[in-house]
Phi, psi and omega in degrees: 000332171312280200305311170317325174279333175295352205268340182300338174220057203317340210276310156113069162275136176305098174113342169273108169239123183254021194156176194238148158253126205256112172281154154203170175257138145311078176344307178270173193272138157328121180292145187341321199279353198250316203339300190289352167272314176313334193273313202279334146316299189316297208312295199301310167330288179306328204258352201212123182308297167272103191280351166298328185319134149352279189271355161323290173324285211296324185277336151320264207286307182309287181274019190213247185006270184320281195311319184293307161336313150071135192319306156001293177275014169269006194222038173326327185242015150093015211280346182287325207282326178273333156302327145307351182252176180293353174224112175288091154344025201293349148284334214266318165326261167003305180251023173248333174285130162214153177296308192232107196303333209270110188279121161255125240245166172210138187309025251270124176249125170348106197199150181293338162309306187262018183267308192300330195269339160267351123333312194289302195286335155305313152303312180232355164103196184274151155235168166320295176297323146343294197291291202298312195291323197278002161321281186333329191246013207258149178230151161231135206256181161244143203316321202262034160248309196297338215252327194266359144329282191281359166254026162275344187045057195237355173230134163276180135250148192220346173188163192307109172086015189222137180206167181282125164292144161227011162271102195251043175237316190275359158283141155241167146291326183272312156215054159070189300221058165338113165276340162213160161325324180323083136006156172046358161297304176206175201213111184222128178218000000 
């Protein structure tokens, strides 16, 4: 919830409010993999005016998210137990850590603003600084939306996990990102 509102003013002008964000309920249930954040939002909501506040955040991931989850699932992959040993795996760590287990691909969409940065990016390829101005204009997907994206041939690709839309039908400004040709099946901004 946070983060969609931040997203109402991405350039982060003082003072600047560019939309609204709309909390809403589902009819249907949270899909599995959403549940336990759902539970632990509802949790924070009920407990705090400002879910922005400190300790609000902090009782989300702390006291709620982990417990419901239960300690286990923060070392899922055993990477403490390997940290422990007498020759520090460091491939094997490595290819067991991801800050965010889920890989996500990322979008760049095309807007006379971001052609000349995306020009940039095509020609020499990413730099940091690059990647960061081009955030502003970045959707990020989940792998099997970028394959039904790119095999709409609806992507360019330009770095590892990352393409251009090059279907401009399927962007809105008002609500992001077409995940299939279908209009209105699903939405990411």
């Amino acid at each position: 919830m946070i983060q969609a509102g931040g997203r109402c003013n991405r350039e982060g002008v003082p003072g600047v409010i560019n939309g609204t964000v709309y909390i809403f309920e589902s009819e249907r249930p949270a899909p599995k993999m959403l549940a336990q954040n759902v539970a632990a939002a509802k949790a924070v909501l009920e407990r705090f005016d400002d879910i922005a506040a400190p300790d609000a955040v902090k009782a989300y991931f702390s006291d709620l998210l982990y417990v419901t989850k239960g300690m286990d699932a923060l070392d899922a992959q055993g990477i403490l137990k390997l940290c422990g040993s007498q020759t520090f795996p460091f491939a094997e760590v490595a290819a067991k850590f991801h800050v965010i287990d889920s890989l996500q691909y990322t979008v760049y969409i095309p807007t006379p603003e971001s052609e000349s940065l995306l020009a940039q990016l095509r020609s020499g390829g990413p730099t940091r600084e690059l990647l960061r101005t081009l955030g502003a204009y970045a959707v990020n997907v989940y792998p099997q939306h970028y394959r039904a994206l790119n095999d709409q041939g609806a992507l360019l690709p330009v770095a590892d996990n990352a393409s251009v839309l090059t279907d401009p039908d399927l962007y809105s400004a008002e609500t992001g990102l077409a995940l299939t040709l279908q209009g209105g099946q699903g939405w990411i901004s």
